[in-house]
BAMIFI-373635 format. One record per residue (C-alpha): residue number from 1; residue in one letter; x, y, z. Coordinates in steps of 0.02 Angstrom, whole numbers, plus 50000, padded with zeros to 5 digits. Example, Ala and Ser with C-alpha at 12.3 -4.5 7.8 and 13.67 -1.06 7.14 Angstrom:
BEGIN
{resi=1, resn=a, xx=50615, yy=49775, zz=50390}
{resi=2, resn=s, xx=50684, yy=49947, zz=50357}
# end
This chain:
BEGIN
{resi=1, resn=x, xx=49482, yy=49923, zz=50004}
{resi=2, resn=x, xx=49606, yy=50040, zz=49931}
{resi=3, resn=x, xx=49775, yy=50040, zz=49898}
{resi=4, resn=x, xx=49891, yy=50174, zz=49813}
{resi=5, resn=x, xx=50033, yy=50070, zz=49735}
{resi=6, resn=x, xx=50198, yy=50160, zz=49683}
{resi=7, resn=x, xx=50349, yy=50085, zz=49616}
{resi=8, resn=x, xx=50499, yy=50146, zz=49711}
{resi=9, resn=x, xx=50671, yy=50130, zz=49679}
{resi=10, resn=x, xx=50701, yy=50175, zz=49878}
{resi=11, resn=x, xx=50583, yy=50208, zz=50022}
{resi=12, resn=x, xx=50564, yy=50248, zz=50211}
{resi=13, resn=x, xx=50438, yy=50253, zz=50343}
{resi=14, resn=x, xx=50457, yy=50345, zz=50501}
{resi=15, resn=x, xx=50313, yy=50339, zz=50668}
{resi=16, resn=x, xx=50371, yy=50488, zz=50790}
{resi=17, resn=x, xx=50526, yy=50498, zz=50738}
{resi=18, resn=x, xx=50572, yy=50332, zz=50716}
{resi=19, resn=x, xx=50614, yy=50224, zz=50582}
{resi=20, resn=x, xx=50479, yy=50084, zz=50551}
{resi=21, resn=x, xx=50505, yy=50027, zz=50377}
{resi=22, resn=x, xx=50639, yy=50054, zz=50251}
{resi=23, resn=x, xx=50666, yy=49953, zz=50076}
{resi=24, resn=x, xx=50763, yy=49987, zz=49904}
{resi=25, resn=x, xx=50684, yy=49937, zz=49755}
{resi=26, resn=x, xx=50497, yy=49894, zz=49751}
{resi=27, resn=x, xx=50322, yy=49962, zz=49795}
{resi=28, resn=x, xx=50262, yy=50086, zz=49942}
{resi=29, resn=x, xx=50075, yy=50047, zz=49955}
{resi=30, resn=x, xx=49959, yy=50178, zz=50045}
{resi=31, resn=x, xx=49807, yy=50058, zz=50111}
{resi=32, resn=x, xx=49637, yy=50120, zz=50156}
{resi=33, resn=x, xx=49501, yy=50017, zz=50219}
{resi=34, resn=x, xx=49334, yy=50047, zz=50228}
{resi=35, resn=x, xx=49168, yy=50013, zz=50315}
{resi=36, resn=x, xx=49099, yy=49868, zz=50196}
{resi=37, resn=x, xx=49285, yy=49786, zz=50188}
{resi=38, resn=x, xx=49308, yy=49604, zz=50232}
{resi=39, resn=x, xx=49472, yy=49485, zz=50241}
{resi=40, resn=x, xx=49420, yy=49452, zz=50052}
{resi=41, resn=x, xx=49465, yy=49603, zz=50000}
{resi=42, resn=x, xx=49618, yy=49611, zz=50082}
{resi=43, resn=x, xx=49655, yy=49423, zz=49996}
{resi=44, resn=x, xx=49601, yy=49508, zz=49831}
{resi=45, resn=x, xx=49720, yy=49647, zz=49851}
{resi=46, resn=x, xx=49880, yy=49570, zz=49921}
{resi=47, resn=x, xx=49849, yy=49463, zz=49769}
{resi=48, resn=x, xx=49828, yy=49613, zz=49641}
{resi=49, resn=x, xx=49981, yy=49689, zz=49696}
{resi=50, resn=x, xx=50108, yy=49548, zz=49707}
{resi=51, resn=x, xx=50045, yy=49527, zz=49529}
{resi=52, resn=x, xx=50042, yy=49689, zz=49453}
{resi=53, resn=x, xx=50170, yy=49684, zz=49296}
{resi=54, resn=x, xx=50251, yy=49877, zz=49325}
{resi=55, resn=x, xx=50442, yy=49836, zz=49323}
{resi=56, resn=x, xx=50534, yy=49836, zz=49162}
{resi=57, resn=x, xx=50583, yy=49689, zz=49095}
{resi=58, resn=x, xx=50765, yy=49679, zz=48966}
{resi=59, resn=x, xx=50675, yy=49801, zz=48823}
{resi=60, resn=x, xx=50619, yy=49937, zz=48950}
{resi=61, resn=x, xx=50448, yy=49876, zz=48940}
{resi=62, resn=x, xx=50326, yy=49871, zz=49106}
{resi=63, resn=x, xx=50286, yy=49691, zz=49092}
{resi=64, resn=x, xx=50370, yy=49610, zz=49255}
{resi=65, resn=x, xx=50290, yy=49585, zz=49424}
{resi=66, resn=x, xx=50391, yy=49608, zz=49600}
{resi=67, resn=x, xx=50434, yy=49461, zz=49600}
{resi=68, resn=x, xx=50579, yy=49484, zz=49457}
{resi=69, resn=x, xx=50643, yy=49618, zz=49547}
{resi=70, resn=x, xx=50814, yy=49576, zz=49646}
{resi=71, resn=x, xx=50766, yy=49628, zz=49819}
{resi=72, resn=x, xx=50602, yy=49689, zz=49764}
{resi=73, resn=x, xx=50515, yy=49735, zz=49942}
{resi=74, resn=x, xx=50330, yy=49814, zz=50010}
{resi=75, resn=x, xx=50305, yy=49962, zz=50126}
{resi=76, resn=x, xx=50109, yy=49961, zz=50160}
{resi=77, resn=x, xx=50058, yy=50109, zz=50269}
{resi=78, resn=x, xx=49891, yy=50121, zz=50346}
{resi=79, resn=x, xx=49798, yy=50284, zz=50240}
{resi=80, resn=x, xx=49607, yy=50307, zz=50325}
{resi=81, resn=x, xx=49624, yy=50472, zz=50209}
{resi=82, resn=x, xx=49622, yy=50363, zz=50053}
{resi=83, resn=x, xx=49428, yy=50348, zz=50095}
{resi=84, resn=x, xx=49409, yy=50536, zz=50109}
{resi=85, resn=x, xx=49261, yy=50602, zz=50016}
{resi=86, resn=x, xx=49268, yy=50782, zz=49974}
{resi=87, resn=x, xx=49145, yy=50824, zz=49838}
{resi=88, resn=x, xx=49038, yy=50952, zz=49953}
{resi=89, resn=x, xx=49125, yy=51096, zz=50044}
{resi=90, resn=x, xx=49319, yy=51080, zz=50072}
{resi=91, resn=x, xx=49318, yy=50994, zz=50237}
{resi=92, resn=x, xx=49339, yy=50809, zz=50169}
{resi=93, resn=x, xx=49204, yy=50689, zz=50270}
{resi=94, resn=x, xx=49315, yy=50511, zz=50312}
{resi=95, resn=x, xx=49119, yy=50408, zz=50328}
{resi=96, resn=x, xx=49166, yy=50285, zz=50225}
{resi=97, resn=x, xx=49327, yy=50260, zz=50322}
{resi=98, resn=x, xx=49309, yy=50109, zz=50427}
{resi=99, resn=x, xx=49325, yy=50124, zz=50611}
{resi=100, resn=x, xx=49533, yy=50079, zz=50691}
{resi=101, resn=x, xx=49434, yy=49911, zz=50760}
{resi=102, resn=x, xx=49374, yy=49864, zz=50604}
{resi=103, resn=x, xx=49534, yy=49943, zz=50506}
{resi=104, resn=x, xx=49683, yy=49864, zz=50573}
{resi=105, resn=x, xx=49653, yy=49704, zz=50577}
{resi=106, resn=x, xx=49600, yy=49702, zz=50388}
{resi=107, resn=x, xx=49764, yy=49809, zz=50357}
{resi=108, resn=x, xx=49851, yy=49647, zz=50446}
{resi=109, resn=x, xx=49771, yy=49532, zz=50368}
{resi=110, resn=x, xx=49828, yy=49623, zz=50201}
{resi=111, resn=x, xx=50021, yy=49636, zz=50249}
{resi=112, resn=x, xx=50007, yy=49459, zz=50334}
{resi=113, resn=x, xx=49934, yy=49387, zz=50136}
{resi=114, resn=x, xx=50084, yy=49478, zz=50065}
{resi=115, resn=x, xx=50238, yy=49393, zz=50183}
{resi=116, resn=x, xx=50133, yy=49226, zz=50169}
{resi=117, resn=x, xx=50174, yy=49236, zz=49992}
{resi=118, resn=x, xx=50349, yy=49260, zz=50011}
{resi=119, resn=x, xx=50367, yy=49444, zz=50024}
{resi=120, resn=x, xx=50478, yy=49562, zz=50141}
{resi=121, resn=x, xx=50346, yy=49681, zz=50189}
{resi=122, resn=x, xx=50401, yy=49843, zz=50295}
{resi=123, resn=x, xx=50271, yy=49940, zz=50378}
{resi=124, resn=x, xx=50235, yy=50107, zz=50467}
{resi=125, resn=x, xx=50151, yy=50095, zz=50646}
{resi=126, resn=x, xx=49955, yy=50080, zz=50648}
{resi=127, resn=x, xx=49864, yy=50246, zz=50718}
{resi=128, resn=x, xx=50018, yy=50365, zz=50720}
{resi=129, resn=x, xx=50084, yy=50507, zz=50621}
{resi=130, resn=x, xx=50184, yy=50470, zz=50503}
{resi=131, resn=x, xx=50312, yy=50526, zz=50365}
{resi=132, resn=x, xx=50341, yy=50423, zz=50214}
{resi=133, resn=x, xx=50481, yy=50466, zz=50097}
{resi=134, resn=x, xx=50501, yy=50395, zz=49928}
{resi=135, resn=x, xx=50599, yy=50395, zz=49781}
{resi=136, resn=x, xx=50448, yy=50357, zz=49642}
{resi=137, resn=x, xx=50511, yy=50250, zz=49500}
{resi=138, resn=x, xx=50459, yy=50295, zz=49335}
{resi=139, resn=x, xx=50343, yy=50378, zz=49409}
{resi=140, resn=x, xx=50231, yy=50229, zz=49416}
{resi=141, resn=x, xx=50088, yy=50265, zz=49536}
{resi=142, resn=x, xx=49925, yy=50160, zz=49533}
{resi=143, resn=x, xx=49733, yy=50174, zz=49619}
{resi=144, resn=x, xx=49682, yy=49993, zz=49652}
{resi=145, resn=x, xx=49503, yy=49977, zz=49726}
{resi=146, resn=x, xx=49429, yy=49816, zz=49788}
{resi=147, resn=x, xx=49233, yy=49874, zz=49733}
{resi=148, resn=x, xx=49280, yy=49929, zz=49559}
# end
């Protein structure tokens, strides 16, 4: 599993138009899953990112997790892309991308860890196009990967 984690200090999800997901301060997290993924990984991950010490703490230093944040929220949108392989040719082959019936219910089980720990979690709409518009704080942006 894969996740692209960015700090945000404001963020927004829209499905066709519509609003699906909108937080201030916290993380958007783009989440690809792949063929070989279980509900481990998506344990392992919701637990890596409610974790991760990015925000600043009193000296400026990245050293807090979300959970200091005042109002510190998720957006996790679904990213197949994230699992895009694109070293031959410039067409990028999605192989390793699992299937939606395999995908979404790991990418549930994922969000589902996160709010059973506490968190507001925010979401786009599974299988749609989507826009996601962020205000990156820092910028902090990090790759997680569950097989690394």
């Amino acid at each position: 599993m894969k996740a692209v984690f960015q700090r945000v200090a404001s963020a927004e999800v829209r499905s066709e138009g519509r609003v699906t997901g909108r937080i201030g301060p916290g993380a958007v997290i783009l989440l690809g899953v792949a063929r070989a993924d279980t509900e481990a990984d998506a344990e392992k991950l919701a637990d890596k990112v409610a974790k991760l010490r990015v925000f600043d703490d009193a000296e400026g230093k990245m050293n807090l997790p979300i959970t200091s944040v005042p109002g510190g929220k998720f957006v996790v949108v679904s990213q197949f892309t994230l699992h895009g392989n694109a070293e031959k040719g410039n067409r990028p082959s999605y192989l390793e991308a699992a299937p939606p019936e395999l995908a979404e219910p790991l990418y549930e089980k994922f969000v589902a860890c996160l709010r059973g720990m506490g968190f507001v979690v925010e979401t786009g709409v599974f299988r749609t196009m989507m826009q996601v518009e962020l205000v990156n704080d820092g910028p902090v942006t990090l790759v997680l990967d569950t097989k690394a």
